[in-house]
C-alpha positions as CSV (number, residue, x, y, z in Angstrom):
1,X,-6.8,-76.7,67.6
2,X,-4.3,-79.3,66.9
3,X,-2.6,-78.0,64.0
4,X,-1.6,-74.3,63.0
5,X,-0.9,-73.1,59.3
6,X,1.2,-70.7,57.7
7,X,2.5,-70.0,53.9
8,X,5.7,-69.4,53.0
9,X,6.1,-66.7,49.4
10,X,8.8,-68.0,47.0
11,X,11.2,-69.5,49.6
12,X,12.1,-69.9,53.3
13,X,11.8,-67.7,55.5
14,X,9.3,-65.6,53.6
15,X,6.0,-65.7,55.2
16,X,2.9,-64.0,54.2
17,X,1.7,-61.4,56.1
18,X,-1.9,-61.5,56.5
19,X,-3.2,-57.9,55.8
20,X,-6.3,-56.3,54.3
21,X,-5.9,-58.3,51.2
22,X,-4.3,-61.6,52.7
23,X,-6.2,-64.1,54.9
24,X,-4.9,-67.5,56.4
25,X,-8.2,-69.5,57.4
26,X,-6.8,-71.5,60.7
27,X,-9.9,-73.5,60.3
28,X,-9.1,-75.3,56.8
29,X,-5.5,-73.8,56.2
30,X,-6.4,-72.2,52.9
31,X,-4.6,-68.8,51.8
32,X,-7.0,-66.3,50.3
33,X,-5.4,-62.8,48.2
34,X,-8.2,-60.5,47.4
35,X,-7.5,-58.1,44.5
36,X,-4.2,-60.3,43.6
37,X,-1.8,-57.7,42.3
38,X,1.7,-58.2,40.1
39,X,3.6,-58.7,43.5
40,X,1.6,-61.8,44.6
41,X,2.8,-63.8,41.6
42,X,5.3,-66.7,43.0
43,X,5.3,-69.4,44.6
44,X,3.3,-70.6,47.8
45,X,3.9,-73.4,50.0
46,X,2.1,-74.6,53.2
47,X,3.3,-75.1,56.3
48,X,1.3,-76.9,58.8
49,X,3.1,-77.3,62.4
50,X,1.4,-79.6,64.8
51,X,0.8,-78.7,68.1
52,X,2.0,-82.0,69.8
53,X,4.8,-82.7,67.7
54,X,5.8,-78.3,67.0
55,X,7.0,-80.1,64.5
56,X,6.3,-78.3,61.1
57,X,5.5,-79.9,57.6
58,X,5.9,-77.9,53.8
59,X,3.9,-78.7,51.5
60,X,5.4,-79.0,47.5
61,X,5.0,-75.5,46.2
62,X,2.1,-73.9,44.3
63,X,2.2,-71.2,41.7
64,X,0.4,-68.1,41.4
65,X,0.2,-66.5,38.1
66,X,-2.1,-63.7,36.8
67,X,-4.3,-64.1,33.8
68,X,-3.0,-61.8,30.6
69,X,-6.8,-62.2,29.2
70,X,-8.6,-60.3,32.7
71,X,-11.4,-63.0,32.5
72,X,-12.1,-64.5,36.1
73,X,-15.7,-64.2,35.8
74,X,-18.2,-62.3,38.7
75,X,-19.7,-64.4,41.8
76,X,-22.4,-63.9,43.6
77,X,-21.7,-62.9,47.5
78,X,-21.8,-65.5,49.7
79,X,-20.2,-67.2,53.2
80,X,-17.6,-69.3,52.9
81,X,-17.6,-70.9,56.4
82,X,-20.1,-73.0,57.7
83,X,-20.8,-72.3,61.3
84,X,-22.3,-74.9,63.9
85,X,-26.2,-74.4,65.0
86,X,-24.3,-74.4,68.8
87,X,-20.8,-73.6,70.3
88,X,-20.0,-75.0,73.7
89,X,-17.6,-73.3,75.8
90,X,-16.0,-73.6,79.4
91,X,-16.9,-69.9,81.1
92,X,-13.3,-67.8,80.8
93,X,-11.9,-69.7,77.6
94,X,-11.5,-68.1,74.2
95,X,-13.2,-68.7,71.6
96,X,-12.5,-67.8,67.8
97,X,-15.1,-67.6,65.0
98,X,-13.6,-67.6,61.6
99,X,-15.9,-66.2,58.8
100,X,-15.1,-65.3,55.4
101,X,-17.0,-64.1,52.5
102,X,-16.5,-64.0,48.9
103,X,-17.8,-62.1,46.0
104,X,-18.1,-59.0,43.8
C-alpha cells in the first residue's frame, strides 16, 4: 500500500493501458502482455511513485522484442500469486485481491 506502479511504452508520457491483454500487478509491480503482438515491441520503463513522498522513480528501460524463430515453449496452467491462509480487515475498508494465472 505504500508504493504504486506504472510503465511508461518507449518514452514519457506514454503509459500502458491495462486492457484485456495488459496487466500491471500492484502487488509486485511486474507488467504482464498476453498474446504480445508487433505493436508491443519497444521499450518499457517502471515507474514506482511512493505514497509518502508522491514522489515517482523510472526505472532504466527494458526492451521488448519478438522472437523471429516462434519458439517460446508451452506451460502448464498455474497461479501466479500466492495468497495468505487469512486476510484481516477493519469492517467498511476495501480490500483488493490480486490473482493472476498463466499458461496455454
Amino acid at each position: 500500500p505504500d508504493s504504486s506502479f506504472a510503465w511508461i511504452f518507449n518514452e514519457y508520457p506514454s503509459f500502458v493501458h491495462q486492457d484485456s491483454r495488459r496487466f500491471v500487478s500492484q502487488e509486485t509491480g511486474n507488467l504482464y502482455i498476453a498474446k504480445v503482438e508487433p505493436s508491443d515491441v519497444g521499450n518499457y520503463s517502471c515507474v514506482v511513485t511512493s505514497r509518502a513522498s508522491r514522489s515517482p522513480v523510472l526505472g532504466s528501460p527494458t526492451p521488448l522484442v519478438l522472437r523471429t524463430d516462434g519458439v517460446m515453449g508451452e506451460y502448464e496452467p498455474k497461479i501466479e500469486v500466492q495468497f495468505p491462509e487469512t486476510l484481516a480487515a477493519a469492517k467498511g475498508s476495501t480490500v483488493k485481491l490480486e490473482c493472476f494465472a498463466l499458461g496455454k
